[in-house]
C-alpha positions as CSV (number, residue, x, y, z in Angstrom):
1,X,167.1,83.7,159.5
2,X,166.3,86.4,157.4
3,X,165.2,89.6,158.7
4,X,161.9,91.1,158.3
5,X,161.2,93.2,155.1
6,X,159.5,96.3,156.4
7,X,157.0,98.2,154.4
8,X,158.1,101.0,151.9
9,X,157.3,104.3,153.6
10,X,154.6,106.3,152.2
11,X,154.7,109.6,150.7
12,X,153.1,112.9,148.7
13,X,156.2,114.9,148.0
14,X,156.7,114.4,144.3
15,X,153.0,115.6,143.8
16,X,153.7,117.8,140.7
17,X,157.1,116.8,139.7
18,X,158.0,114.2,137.4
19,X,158.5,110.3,138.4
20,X,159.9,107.1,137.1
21,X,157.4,105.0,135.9
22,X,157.1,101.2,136.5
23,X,156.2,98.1,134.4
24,X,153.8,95.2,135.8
25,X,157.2,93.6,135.3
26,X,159.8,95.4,137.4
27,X,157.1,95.6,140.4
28,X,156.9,91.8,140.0
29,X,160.7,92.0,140.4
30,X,161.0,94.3,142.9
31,X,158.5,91.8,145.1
32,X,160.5,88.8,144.0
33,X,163.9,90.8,145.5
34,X,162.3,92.0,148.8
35,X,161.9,95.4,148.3
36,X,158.4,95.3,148.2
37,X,156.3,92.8,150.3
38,X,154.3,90.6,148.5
39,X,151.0,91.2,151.1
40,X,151.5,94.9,150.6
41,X,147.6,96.3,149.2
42,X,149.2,98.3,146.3
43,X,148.2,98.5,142.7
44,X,149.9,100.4,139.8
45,X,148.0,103.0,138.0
46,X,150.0,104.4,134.9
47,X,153.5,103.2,135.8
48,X,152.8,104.7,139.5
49,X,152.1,102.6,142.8
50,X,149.1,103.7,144.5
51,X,148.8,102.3,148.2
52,X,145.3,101.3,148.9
53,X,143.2,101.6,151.9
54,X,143.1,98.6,155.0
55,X,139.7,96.8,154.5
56,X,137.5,96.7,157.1
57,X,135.3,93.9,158.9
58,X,132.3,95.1,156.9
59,X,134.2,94.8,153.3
60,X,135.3,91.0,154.0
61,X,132.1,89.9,155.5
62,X,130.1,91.1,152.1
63,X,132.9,89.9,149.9
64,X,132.8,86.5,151.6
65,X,129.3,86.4,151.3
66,X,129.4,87.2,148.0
67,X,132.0,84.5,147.1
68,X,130.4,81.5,148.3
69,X,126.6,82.9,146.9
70,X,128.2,83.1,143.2
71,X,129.7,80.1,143.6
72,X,127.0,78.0,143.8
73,X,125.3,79.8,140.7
74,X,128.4,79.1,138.4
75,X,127.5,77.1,135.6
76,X,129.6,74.2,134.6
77,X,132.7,75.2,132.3
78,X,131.4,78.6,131.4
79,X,132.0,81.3,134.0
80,X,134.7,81.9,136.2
81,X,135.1,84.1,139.2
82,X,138.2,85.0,140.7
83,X,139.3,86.5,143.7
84,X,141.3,89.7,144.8
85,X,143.0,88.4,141.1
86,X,146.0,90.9,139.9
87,X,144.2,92.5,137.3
88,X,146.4,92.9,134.4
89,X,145.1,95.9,132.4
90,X,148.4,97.0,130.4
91,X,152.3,96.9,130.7
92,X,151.9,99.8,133.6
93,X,148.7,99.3,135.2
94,X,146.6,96.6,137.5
95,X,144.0,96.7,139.7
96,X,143.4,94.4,142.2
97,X,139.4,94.4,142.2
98,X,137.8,91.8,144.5
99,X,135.6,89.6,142.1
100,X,136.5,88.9,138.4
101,X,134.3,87.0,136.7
102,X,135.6,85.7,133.4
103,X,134.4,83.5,130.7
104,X,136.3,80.1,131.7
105,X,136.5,79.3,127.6
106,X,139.0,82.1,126.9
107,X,140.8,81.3,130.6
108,X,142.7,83.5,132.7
109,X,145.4,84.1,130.9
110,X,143.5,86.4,128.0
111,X,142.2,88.0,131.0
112,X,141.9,92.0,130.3
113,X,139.7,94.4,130.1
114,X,138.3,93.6,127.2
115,X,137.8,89.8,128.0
116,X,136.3,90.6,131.7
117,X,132.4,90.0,131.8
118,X,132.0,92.0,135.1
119,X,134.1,93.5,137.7
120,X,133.1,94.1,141.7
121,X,134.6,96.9,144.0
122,X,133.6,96.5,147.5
123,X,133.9,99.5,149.7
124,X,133.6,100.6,153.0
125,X,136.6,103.2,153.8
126,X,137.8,103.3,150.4
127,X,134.6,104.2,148.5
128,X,134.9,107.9,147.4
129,X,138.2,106.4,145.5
130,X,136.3,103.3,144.2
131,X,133.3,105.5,143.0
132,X,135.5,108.3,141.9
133,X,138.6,107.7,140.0
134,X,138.9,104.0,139.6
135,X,136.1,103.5,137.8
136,X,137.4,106.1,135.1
137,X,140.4,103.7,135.3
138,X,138.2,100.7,134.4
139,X,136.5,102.2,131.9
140,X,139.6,103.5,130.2
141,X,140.8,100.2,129.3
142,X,137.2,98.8,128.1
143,X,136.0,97.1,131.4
144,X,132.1,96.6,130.1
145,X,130.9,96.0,133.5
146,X,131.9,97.8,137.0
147,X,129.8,97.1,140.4
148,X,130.8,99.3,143.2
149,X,129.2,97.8,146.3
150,X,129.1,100.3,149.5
151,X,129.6,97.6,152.3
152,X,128.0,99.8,154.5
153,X,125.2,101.0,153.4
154,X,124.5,97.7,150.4
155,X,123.8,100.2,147.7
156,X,125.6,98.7,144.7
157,X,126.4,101.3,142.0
158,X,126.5,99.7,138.4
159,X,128.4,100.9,135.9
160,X,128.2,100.3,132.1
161,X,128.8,101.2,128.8
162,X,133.0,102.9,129.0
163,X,134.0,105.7,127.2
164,X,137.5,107.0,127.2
165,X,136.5,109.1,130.0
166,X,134.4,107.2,132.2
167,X,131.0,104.7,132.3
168,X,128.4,106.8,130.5
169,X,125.4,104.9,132.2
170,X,125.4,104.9,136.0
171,X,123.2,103.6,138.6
172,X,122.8,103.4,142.2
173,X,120.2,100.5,143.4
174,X,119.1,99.5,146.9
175,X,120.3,96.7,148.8
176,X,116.8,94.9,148.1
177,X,116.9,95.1,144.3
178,X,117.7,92.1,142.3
179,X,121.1,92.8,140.2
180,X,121.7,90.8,137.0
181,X,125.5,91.1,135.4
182,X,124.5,91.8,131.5
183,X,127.4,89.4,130.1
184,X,126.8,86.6,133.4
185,X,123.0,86.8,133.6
186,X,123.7,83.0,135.5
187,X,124.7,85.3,138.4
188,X,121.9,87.5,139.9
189,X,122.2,88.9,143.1
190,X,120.0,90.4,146.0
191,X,122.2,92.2,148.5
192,X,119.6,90.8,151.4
193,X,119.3,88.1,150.7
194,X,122.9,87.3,151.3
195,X,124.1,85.8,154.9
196,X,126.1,88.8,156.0
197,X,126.5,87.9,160.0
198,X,129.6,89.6,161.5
């Protein structure tokens, strides 16, 4: 029987110094050999893997609720959502966001950021990074629509319109709005009116 594979230790050290990049490719590798757990929350941001935050009880319970409403609004053959999906973005860098919802016509595989119709972030410890610098990330690589959902408090931050730099039209809307994806209008949402029992 083989051993355990223990998670890679964490570390800051290098901060300032110059490191070895990584393809999607070699940390697909790397997974496949054992030195890096395939359960292991990471994503890769620029050739560099980025450990991301344990997700609480709050952050599952909206992200299941989320799931099943959507999926009963999908439309026959034309949307697709996908879950906690690696999120190929370039050579070096994916995110793992927790919905994708695609258009099923052009299938997964021509899944980028150009192709996405709407991606969802749903944060409870992790949410200054989700609100801060991923979204630059998204937008950098054309990502037309970002939702950052605060599982805490349900205020759902939409983002739209990337630049280079960042979303250039931001909004913050209470947990009683009614939220319509632009490019998946078949999918409105009201944050109450989901089943969110812990």
């Amino acid at each position: 029987m083989n051993a355990p594979v223990s998670h890679a230790p964490v570390t800051a050290a290098a901060t300032g110094l110059p490191r070895r990049a990584f393809s999607i490719a070699e940390v697909e590798r790397m997974v496949e050999v054992g030195l890096l757990h395939e359960d292991e929350r990471l994503e890769l941001i620029g050739g560099e893997l980025v450990m991301m935050s344990p997700k609480g009880i709050r952050h599952e319970v909206v992200k299941e609720a989320l799931v099943r409403h959507w999926t009963r609004l999908l439309p026959d053959n034309t949307l697709g959502l996908i879950s906690e999906t690696t999120f190929r973005l370039s050579h070096d860098t994916y995110l793992e966001p927790d919905i994708v919802v695609f258009d099923r016509a052009r299938g997964l595989k021509t899944l980028n950021g150009d192709t996405a119709l709407l991606a969802v972030e749903i944060a409870d410890s992790s949410l200054g990074y989700d609100l801060g610098r991923k979204p630059a990330i998204y937008a950098a690589f054309g990502v037309r629509e970002l939702w950052v959902i605060d599982a805490i408090h349900l205020v759902t931050h939409i983002h739209r319109d990337p630049a280079p730099l960042g979303y250039r039209d931001i909004v913050a809307h209470a947990a009683d709005e009614t939220l319509t994806p632009l490019l998946a209008p078949a999918l409105p949402l009201t944050l109450t009116a989901l089943d969110l029992a812990e």
